[in-house]
C-alpha positions in Angstrom: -41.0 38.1 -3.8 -42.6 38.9 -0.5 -41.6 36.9 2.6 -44.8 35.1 2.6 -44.2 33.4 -1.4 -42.8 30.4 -1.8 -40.6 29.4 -4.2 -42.3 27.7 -7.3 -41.9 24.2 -7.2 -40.6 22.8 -10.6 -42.1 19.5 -11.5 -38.6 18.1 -12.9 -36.9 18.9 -9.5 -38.6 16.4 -7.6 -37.4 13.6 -10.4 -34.1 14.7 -10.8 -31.6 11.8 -9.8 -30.1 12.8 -6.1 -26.9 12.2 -8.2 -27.2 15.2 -10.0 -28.7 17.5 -7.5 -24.8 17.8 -6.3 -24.7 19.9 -9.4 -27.5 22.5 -8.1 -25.1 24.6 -6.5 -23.8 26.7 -9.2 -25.2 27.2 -12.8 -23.4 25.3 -15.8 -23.9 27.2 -19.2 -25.1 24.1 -21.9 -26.0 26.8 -24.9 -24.8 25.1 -28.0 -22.8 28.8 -28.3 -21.0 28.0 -25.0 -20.2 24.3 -26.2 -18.8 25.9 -29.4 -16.7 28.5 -27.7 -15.6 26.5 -25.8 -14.2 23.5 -28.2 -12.4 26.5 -30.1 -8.7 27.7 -30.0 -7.0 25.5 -28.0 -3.2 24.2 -29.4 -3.2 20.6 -30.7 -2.3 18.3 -28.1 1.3 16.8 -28.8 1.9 13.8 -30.8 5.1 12.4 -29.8 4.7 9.4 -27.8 7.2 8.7 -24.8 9.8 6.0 -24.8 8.8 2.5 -23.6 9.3 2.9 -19.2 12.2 0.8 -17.9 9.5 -1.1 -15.9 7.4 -2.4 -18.9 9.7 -5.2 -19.2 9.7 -6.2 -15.9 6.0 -6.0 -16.0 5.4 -8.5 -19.1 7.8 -11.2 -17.4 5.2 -10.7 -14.0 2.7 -11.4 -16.8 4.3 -13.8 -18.0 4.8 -16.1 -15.2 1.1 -15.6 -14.1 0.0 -16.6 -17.5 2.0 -19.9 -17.0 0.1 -20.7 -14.4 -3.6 -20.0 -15.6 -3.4 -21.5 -19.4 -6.6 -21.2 -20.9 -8.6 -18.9 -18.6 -9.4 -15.1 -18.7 -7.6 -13.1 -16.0 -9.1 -9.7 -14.9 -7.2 -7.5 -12.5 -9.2 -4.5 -12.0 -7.5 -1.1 -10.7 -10.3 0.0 -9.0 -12.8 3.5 -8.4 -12.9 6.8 -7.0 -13.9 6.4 -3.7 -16.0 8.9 -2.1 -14.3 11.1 0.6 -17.3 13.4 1.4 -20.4 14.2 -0.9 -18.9 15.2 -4.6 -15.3 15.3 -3.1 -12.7 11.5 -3.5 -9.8 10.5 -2.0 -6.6 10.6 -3.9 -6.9 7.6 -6.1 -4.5 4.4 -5.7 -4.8 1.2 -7.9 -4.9 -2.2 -6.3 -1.4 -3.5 -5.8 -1.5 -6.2 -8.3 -2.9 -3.9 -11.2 0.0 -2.0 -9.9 2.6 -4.8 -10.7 1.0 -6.1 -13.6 1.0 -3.0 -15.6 4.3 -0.9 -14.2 1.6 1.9 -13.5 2.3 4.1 -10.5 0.6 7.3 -9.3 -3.3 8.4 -9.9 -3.4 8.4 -13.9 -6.2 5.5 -14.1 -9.4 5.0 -12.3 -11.4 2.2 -13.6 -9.0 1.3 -16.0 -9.0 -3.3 -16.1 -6.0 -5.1 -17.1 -7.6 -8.3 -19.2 -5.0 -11.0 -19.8 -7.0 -13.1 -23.0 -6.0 -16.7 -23.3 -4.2 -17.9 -26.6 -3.6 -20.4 -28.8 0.1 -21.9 -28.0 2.8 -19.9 -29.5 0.1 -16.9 -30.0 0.8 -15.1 -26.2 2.8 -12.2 -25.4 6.4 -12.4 -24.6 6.2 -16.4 -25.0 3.4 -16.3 -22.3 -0.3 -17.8 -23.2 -2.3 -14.9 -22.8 -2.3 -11.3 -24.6 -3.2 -8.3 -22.0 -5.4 -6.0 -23.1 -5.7 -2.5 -20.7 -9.1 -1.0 -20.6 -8.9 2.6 -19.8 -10.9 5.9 -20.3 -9.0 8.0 -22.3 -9.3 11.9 -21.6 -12.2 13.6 -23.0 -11.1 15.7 -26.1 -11.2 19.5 -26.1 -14.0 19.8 -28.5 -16.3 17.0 -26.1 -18.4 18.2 -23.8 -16.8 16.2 -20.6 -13.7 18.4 -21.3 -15.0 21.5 -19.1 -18.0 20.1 -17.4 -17.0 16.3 -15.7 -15.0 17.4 -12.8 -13.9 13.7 -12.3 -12.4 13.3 -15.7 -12.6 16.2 -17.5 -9.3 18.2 -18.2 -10.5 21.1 -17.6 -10.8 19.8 -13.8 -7.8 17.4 -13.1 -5.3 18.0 -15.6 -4.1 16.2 -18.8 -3.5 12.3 -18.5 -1.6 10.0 -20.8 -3.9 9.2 -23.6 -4.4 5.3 -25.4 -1.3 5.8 -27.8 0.8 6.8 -25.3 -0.1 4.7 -22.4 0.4 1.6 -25.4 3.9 3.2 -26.3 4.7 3.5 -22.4 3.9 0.2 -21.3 4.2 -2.2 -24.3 0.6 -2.9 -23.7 -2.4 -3.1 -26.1 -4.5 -0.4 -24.9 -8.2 0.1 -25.5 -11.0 2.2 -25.0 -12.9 1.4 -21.6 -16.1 1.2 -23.5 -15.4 -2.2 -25.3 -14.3 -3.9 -21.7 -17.8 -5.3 -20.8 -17.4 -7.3 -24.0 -13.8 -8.4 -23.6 -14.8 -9.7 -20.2 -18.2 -11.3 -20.9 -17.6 -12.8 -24.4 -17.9 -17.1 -24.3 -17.8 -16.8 -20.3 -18.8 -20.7 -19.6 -18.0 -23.4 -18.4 -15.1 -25.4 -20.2 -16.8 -28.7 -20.3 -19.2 -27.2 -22.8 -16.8 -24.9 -24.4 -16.9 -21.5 -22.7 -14.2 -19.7 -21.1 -13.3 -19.7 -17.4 -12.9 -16.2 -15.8 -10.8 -15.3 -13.0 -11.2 -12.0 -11.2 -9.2 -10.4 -8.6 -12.4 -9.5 -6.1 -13.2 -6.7 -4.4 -11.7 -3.9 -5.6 -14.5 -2.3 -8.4 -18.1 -3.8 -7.3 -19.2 -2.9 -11.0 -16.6 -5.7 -12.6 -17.6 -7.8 -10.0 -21.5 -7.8 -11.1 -20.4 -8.0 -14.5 -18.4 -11.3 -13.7 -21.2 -12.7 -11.8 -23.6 -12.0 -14.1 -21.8 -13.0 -17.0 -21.3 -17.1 -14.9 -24.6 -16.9 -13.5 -26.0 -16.2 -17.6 -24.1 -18.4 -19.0 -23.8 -21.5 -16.3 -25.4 -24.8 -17.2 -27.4 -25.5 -14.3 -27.8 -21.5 -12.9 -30.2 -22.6 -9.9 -27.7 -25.0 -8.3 -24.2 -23.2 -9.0 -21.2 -24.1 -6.7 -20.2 -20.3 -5.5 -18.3 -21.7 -3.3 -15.5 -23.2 -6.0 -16.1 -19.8 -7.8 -14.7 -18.0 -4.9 -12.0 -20.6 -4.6 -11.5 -20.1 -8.7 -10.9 -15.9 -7.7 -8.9 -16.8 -4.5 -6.3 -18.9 -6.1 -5.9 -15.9 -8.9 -5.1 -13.2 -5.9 -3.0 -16.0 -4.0 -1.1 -16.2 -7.1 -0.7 -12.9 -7.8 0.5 -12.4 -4.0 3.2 -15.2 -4.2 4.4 -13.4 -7.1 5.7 -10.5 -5.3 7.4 -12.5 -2.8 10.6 -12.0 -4.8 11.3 -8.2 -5.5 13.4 -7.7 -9.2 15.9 -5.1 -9.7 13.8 -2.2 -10.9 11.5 -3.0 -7.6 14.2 -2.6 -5.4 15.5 0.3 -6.9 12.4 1.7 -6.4 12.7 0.3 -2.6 15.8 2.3 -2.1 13.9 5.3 -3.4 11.1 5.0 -0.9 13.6 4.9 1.7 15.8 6.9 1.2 12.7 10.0 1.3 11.4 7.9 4.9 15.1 8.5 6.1 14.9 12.2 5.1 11.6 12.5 6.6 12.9 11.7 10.1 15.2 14.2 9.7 12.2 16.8 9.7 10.2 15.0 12.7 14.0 15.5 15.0 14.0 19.3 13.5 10.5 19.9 14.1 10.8 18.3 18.1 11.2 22.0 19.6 7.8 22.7 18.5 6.2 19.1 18.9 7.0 19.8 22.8 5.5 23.4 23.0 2.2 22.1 21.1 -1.1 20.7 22.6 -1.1 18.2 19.6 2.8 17.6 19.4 2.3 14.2 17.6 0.3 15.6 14.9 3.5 18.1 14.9 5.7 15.5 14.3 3.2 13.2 12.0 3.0 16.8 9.6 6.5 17.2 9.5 7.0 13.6 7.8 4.1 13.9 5.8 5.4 16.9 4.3 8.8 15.0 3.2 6.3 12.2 1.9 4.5 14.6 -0.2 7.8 16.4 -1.3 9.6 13.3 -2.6 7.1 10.6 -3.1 3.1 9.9 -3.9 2.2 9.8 -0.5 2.5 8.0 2.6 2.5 4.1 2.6 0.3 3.9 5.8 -0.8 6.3 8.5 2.0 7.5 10.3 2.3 6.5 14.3 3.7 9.5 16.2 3.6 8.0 19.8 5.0 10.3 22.8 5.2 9.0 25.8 2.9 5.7 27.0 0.6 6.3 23.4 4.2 4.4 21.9 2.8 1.3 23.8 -0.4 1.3 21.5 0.6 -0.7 18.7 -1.1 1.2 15.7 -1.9 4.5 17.5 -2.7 7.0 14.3 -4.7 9.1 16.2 -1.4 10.9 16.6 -3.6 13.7 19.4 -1.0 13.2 22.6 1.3 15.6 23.8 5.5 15.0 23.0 7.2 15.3 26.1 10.5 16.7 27.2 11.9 13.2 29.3 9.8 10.7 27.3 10.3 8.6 23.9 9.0 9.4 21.0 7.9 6.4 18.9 7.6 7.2 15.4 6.3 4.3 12.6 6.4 5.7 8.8 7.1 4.9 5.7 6.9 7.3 2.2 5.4 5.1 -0.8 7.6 6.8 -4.1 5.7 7.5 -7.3 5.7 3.5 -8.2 3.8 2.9 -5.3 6.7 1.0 -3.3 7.0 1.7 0.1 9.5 1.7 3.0 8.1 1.3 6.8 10.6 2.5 9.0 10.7 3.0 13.0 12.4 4.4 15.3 12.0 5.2 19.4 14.1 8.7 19.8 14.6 10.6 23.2 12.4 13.5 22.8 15.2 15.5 24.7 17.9 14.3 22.8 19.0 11.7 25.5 18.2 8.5 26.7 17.9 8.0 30.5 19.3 4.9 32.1 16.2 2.5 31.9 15.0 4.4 28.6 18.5 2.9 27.0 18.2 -0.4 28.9 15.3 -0.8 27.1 16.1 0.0 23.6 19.0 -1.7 24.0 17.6 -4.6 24.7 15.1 -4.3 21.4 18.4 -3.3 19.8 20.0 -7.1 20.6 16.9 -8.8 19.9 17.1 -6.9 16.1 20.8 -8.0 15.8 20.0 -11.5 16.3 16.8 -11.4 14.2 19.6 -9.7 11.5 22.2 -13.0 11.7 19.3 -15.6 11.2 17.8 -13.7 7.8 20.1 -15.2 5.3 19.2 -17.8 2.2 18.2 -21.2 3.6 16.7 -20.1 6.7 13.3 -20.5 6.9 11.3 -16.8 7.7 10.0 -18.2 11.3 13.2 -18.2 12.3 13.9 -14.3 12.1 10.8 -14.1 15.0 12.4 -17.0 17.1 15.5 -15.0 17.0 14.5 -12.2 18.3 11.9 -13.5 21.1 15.0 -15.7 22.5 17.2 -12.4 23.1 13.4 -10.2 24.9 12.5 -13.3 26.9 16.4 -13.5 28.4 16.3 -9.8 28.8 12.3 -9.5 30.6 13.8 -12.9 32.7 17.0 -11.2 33.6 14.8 -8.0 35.1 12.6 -10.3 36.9 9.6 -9.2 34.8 8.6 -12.8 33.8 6.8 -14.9 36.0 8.8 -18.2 34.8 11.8 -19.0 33.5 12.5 -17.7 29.8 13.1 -21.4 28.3 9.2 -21.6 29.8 7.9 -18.3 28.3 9.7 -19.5 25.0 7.5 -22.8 24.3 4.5 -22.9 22.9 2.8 -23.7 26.1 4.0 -20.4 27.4 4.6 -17.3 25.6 4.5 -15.1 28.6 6.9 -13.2 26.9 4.5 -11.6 24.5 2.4 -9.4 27.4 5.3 -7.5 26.0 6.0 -8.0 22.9 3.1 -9.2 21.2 3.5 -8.7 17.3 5.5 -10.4 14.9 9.0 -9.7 14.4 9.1 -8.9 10.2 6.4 -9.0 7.2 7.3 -8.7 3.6 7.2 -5.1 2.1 6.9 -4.2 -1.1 4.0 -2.9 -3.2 1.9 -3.1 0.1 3.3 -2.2 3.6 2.4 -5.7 4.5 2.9 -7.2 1.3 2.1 -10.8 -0.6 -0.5 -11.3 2.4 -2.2 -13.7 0.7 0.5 -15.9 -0.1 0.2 -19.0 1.4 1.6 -20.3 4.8 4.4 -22.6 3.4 5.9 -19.8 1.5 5.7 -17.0 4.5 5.7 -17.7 7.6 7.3 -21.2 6.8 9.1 -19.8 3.4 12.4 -20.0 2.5 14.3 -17.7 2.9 15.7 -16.3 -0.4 17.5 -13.8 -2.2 15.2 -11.1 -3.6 13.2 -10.7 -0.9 12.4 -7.8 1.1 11.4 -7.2 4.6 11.3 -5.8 7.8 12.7 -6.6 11.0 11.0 -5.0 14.4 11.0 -6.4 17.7 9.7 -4.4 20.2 8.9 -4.2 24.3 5.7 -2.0 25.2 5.0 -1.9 28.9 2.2 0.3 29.8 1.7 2.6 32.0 -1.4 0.4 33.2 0.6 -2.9 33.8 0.9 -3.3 37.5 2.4 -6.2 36.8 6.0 -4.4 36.6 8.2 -1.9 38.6 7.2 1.8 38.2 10.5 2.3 36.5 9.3 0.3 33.4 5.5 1.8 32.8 5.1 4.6 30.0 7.9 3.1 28.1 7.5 1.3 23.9 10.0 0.9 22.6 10.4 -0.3 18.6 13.5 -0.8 16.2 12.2 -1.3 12.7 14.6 -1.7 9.6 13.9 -2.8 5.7 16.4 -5.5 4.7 17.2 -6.7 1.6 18.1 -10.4 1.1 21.2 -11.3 -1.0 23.5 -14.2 -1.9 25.8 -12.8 1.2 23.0 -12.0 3.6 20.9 -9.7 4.5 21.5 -5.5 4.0 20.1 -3.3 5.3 18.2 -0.6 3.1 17.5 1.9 5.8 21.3 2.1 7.5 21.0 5.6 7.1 19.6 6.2 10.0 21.2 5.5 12.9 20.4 2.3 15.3 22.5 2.3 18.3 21.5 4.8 21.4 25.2 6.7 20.9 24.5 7.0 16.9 20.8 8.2 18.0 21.7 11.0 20.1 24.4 12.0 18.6 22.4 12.2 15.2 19.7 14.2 16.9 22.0 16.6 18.3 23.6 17.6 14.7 20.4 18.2 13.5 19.4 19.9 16.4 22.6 22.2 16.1 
């Protein structure tokens, strides 16, 4: 056409669904030839099934004891969606946690897939429990269906084979059904019990379209719709993910095998960030040198990281969750470096450790991290059985305010700074000392207060231990000596009948260990 002619307008392009339009970009062949072709030829997928996966035990007894808790009510424990990363393209999919430990499935195999855990008869349930689970998934388009070559978010063609219904049910020891029949399983006799209906409980926010379906299904089916108490339904779906949180608080044996695997890949990860050091420091962005180096290990060995790492040079260390990770790494200066790989199961280690960038510490570099050192140490010989998890923090804070008092950085006495009308202390160090770990990097988070922060401590559980002292290169309120330095110590610890262990001894904790690690790998 001349340069003057405008393209004909088609009448069905200004109603086709901005959700399609994605799709203008390139031309998709639909000829019922093409769709023939294309179904043709291909070898028979295998039928052998896998053996049953060493976790699917452990997952039916996590059923199990959340099914003694709920008699009589629906449970749904969604894994989640796709979530847009730009326009047509997603981020790497991750289930929610408790899907996660429900079902024993790791990795990216199930998007949308809901684990439903029906409510029996006594006697009827799985495992001895009172419910029977049920996972929902969408098994993988066949070759001769159309979504095979031309859905790019579940076709084959696109992202690979997946485990289809017979083998996810032979994996798991789970019933396993086709996604299509889910908005029945959830919705059927939804009511209120007093007239005979089924109570639902949903683990919220984690795939909006379950949610709708939830709270249409109670709004349909409530006896007096205009004046329902959402309030006590929220409460209903808050003590399910409270529940479900508390669970995790103990870690069984295939979890902390599965621990030890996560950190024994963060440990090897470090490894990379002290080789990769002689170009951090000849690099405008040296902390993305360093962050890139890790990730690499975390991509090698495991699914991916289990948070964004912190790669802090220099006075950046003293920003507690600096992920920006832009700032130069400086020959003289710490390096700060917060990271954790998550394995294939989803576990996760979070690991830290302050290195010289130069391979040495100077004088007031090691009186610091000595002095976060100590305050780890006695944090380490409170976390036994008995103790309550408080304590670990107390422990800690009593060897930083000593230390702060002793330089004559605190403005009172430490016995002062330690009560709870004080707390000058924590200009300094103003986190907590340990959180659970797990599943999550900060796991069980919405367990309640009686059983965290004033739980028991108690064999099975797993968490860290990091004290730190950040003073900033701002604070006036110090000597000169003391500004640009953070310092953190962060190890995962296993609780057992004889104490605590430490699952990330491997890398080394004391300033002589540190350097003299650093320069064997530097050799």
């Amino acid at each position: 056409m001349n340069q003057t002619e405008q393209p004909t307008q088609h009448p069905e392009s200004i109603q086709q669904p901005l959700e399609e339009r994605v799709n203008n970009r390139s031309h998709r062949p639909d000829s019922d030839a093409f769709r023939a072709f294309m179904a043709a030829n291909w070898a028979p997928a295998s039928t052998q099934l896998p053996a049953r996966a060493e976790v699917a035990d452990h997952a039916a007894r996590r059923r199990c004891a959340i099914s003694e808790q709920f008699k009589g009510e629906r449970l749904v424990i969604p894994a989640g969606a796709l979530k847009v990363r730009s326009n047509d393209c997603d981020y790497r999919f991750r289930p929610h946690s408790a899907f996660a430990h429900l079902t024993g499935l790791g990795v990216d195999h199930e998007p949308d897939a809901v684990l439903v855990l029906e409510p029996v008869a006594d006697g009827e349930g799985d495992d001895g429990g009172h419910h029977h689970a049920t996972l929902y998934f969408r098994p993988l388009a066949g070759r001769d269906m159309k979504q095979f070559y031309a859905d790019s978010r579940s076709g084959e063609f696109w992202i690979g084979p997946r485990p289809t219904l017979a083998e996810f049910r032979a994996l798991l020891g789970l019933d396993t059904v086709d996604i299509s029949e889910l908005e029945v399983a959830i919705t059927k006799n939804v009511g209120e019990p007093s007239v005979g209906g089924v109570s639902v409980r949903l683990v919220r926010k984690v795939d909006e379209n379950i949610d709708a379906l939830v709270d249409t299904a109670r709004y349909n089916t409530a006896v007096d719709p205009e004046n329902m108490d959402f309030a006590a339904l929220d409460e209903l779906d808050a003590k399910l993910a409270e529940a479900l949180s508390e669970l995790r608080l103990l870690k069984d044996g295939w979890e902390i095998e599965q621990m030890k695997i996560a950190i024994a890949a963060t440990a090897a990860g470090f490894e990379e960030i002290v080789k990769a050091l002689p170009r951090a420091v000849t690099h405008r962005r040296g902390e993305r040198v360093v962050e890139g180096a890790f990730f690499a290990r975390a991509r090698e060995d495991g699914n991916e990281l289990g948070y964004d790492t912190i790669a802090a040079g220099g006075n950046n260390a003293t920003i507690l969750h600096w992920t920006h990770n832009t700032g130069t790494v400086n020959d003289g200066e710490m390096l700060l470096v917060d990271a954790g790989v998550e394995a294939d199961s989803l576990y996760t280690a979070d690991v830290t450790r302050t290195i010289p960038v130069n391979g040495r510490y100077s004088e007031v570099q090691r009186r610091i991290y000595q002095a976060v050192l100590d305050a780890a140490d006695a944090a380490f010989a409170v976390a036994v059985p008995g103790r309550r998890f408080r304590e670990v923090h107390n422990a800690a804070m009593e060897v930083l305010a000593a230390r702060l008092e002793e330089w004559g950085l605190l403005p009172v006495a430490a016995a002062v700074a330690l009560s709870p009308e004080g707390q000058q202390h924590r200009r300094w160090m103003p986190h907590g000392t340990s959180h659970h770990l797990g599943l999550d990097v900060h796991d069980c988070a919405q367990a309640r207060a009686e059983l965290y922060l004033d739980g028991i401590i108690t064999e099975g559980m797993v968490f860290t231990i990091e004290p730190g002292l950040y003073f900033k290169a701002e604070d006036l309120g110090i000597p000169a000596e003391y500004r640009g330095n953070g310092v953190r110590i962060e190890d995962d610890i296993l609780i057992t009948a004889g104490g605590p262990v430490n699952l990330s001894a491997a890398l080394p904790r004391t300033p002589d260990d540190v350097e003299a690690w650093m320069a064997r790998l530097s050799a």
